[in-house]
C-alpha positions as a Markdown table, in Angstrom:
| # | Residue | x | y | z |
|---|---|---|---|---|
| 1 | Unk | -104.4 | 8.5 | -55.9 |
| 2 | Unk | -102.6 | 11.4 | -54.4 |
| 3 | Unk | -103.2 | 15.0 | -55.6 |
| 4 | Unk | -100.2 | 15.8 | -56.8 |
| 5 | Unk | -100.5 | 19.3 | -58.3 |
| 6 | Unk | -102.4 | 20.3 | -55.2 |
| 7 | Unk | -99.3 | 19.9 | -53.4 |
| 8 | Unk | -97.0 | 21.3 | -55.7 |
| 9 | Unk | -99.1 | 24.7 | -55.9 |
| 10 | Unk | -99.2 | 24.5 | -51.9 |
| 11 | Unk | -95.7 | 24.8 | -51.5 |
| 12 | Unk | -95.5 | 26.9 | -55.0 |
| 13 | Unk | -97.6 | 29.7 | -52.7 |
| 14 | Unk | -96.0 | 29.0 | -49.8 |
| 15 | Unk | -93.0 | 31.0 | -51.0 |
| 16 | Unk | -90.7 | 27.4 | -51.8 |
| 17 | Unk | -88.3 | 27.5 | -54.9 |
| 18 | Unk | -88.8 | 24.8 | -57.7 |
| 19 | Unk | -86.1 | 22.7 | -56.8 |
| 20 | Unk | -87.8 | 22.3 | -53.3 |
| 21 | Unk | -90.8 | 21.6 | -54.4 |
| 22 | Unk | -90.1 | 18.8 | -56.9 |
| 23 | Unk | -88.4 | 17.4 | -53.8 |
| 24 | Unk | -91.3 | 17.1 | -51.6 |
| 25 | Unk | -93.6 | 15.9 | -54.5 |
| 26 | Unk | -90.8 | 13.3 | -55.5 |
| 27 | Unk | -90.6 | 12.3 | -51.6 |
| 28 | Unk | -95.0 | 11.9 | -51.9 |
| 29 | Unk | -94.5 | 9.9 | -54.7 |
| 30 | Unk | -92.2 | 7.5 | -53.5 |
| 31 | Unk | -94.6 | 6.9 | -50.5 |
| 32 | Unk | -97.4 | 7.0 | -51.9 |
| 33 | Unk | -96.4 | 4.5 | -54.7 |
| 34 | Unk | -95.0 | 2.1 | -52.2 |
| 35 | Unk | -98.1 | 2.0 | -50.5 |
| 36 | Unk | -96.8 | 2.6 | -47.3 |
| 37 | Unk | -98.6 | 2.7 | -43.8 |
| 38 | Unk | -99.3 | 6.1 | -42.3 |
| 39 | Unk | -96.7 | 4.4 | -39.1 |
| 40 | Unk | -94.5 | 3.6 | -42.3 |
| 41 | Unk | -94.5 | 6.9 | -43.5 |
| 42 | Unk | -93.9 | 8.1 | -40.5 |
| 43 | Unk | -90.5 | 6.4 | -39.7 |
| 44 | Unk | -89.5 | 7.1 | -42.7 |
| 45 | Unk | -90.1 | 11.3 | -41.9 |
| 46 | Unk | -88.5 | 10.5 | -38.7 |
| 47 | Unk | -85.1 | 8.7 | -40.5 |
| 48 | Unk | -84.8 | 12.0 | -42.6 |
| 49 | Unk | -85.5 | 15.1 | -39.8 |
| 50 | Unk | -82.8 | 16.0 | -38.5 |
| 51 | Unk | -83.1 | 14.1 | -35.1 |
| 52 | Unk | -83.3 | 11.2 | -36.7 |
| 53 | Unk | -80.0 | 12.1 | -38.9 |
| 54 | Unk | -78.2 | 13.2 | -36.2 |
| 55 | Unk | -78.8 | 9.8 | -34.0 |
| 56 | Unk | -77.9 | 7.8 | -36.7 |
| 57 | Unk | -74.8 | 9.7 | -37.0 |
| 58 | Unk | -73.4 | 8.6 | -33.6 |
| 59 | Unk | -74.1 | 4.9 | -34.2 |
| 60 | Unk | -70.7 | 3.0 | -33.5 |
| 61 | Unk | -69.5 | 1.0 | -36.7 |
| 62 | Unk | -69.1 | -2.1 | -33.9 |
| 63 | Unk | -72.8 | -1.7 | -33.7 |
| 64 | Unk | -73.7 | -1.5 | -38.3 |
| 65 | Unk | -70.8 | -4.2 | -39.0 |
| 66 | Unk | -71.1 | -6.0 | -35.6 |
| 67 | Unk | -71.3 | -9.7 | -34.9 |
| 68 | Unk | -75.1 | -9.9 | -33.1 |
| 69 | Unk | -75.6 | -12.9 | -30.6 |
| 70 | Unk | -77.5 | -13.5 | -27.5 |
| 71 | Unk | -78.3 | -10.8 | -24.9 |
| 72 | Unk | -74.9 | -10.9 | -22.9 |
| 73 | Unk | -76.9 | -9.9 | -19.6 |
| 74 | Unk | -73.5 | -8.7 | -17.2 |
| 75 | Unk | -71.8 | -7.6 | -20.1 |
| 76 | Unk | -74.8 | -5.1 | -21.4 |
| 77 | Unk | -74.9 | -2.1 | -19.9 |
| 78 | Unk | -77.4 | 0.7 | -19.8 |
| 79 | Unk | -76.0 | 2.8 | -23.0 |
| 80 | Unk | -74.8 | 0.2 | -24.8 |
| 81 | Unk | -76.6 | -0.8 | -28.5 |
| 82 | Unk | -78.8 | -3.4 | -28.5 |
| 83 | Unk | -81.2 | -5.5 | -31.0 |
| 84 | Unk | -84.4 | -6.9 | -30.9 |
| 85 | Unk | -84.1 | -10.0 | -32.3 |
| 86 | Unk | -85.1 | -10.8 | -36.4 |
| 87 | Unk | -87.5 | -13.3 | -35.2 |
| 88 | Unk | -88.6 | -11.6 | -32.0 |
| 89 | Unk | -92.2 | -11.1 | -32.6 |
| 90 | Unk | -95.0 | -13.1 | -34.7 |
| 91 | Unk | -97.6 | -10.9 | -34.7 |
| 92 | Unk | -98.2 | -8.2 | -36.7 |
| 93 | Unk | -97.9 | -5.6 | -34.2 |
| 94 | Unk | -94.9 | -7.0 | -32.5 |
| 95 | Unk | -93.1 | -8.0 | -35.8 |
| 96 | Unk | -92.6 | -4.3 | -36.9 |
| 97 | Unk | -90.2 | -4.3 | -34.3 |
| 98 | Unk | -88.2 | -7.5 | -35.3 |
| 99 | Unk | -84.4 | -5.9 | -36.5 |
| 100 | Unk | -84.4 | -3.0 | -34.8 |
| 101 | Unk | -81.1 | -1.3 | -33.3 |
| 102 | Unk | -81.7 | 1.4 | -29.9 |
| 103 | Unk | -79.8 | 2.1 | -27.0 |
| 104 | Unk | -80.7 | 0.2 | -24.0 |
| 105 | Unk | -82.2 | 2.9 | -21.7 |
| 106 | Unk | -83.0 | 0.6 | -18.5 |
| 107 | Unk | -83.4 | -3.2 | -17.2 |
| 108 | Unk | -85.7 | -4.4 | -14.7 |
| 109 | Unk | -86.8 | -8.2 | -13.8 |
| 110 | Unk | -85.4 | -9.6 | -17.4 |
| 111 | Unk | -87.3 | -6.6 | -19.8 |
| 112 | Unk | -85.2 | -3.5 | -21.0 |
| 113 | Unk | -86.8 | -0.5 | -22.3 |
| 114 | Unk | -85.0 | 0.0 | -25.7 |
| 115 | Unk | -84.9 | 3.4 | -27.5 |
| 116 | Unk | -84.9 | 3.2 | -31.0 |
| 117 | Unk | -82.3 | 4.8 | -33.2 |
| 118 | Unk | -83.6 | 7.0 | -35.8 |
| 119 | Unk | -86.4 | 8.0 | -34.4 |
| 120 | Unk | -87.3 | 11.4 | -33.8 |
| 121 | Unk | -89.5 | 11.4 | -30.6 |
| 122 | Unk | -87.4 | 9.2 | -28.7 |
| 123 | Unk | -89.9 | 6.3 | -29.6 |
| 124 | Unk | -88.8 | 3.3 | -26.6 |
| 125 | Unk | -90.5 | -0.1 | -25.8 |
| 126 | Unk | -89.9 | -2.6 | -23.6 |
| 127 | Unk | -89.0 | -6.1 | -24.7 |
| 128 | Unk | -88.0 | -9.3 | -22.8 |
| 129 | Unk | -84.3 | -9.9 | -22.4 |
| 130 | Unk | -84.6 | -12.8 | -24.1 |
| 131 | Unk | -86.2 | -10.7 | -27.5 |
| 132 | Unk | -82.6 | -9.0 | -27.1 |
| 133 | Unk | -79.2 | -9.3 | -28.7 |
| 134 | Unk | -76.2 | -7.5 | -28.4 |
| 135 | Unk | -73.0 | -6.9 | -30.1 |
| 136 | Unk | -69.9 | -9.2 | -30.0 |
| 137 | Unk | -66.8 | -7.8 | -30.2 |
| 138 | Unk | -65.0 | -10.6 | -31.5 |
């Protein structure tokens, strides 16, 4: 179980007002409760710096309400949004991937290296085209 208190009187020293520090120990508890992976906890940091807040600003509404279908390879350009399919990925380290929306960033002999949205550090990978969707626009 997580320390709580300790944290609180951390930040308490470290000059933060109340209201800031209930924040943060709310934030711990919610992750901690939900028993999340340190990689878990980590996107989840990533979703709410501001990096992350500021690419997931400058997602299309084509691309959140969007009609997903097979990788339109001709039509796809580099900069465009693209998914990695729901079903993707059976193991467990591919299948944290399955769902998620980036930019494509470059294609090469059927992979594209896809950067994720939301995350901070510019997190990429390179998936097969055929692990790949893109948006319809009908």
């Amino acid at each position: 179980m997580f320390d709580y208190n300790a944290l609180a009187n951390f930040y308490y020293a470290m000059g933060f007002r109340p209201e800031i520090v209930d924040a943060v120990v709310s934030l711990a508890t919610v992750l901690d409760r939900h028993e999340l992976t340190d990689s878990q906890k980590e996107t989840v940091f990533e979703l709410l710096s501001k990096a992350g807040q500021e690419s997931m600003r400058k997602v299309p509404e084509k691309v959140i309400t969007g009609n997903w279908g097979e990788f339109d390879y001709g039509n796809v350009k580099i900069g465009d949004y693209v998914r990695v399919k729901p079903d993707a990925y059976d193991s467990a380290s591919g299948a944290k991937h399955n769902g998620r929306v980036g930019i494509l960033k470059h294609m090469s002999h059927n992979r594209c290296v896809v950067e994720y949205v939301g995350a901070e550090g510019g997190e990429s990978l390179a998936h097969p085209m055929s692990n790949l969707e893109s948006v319809r626009l009908r």
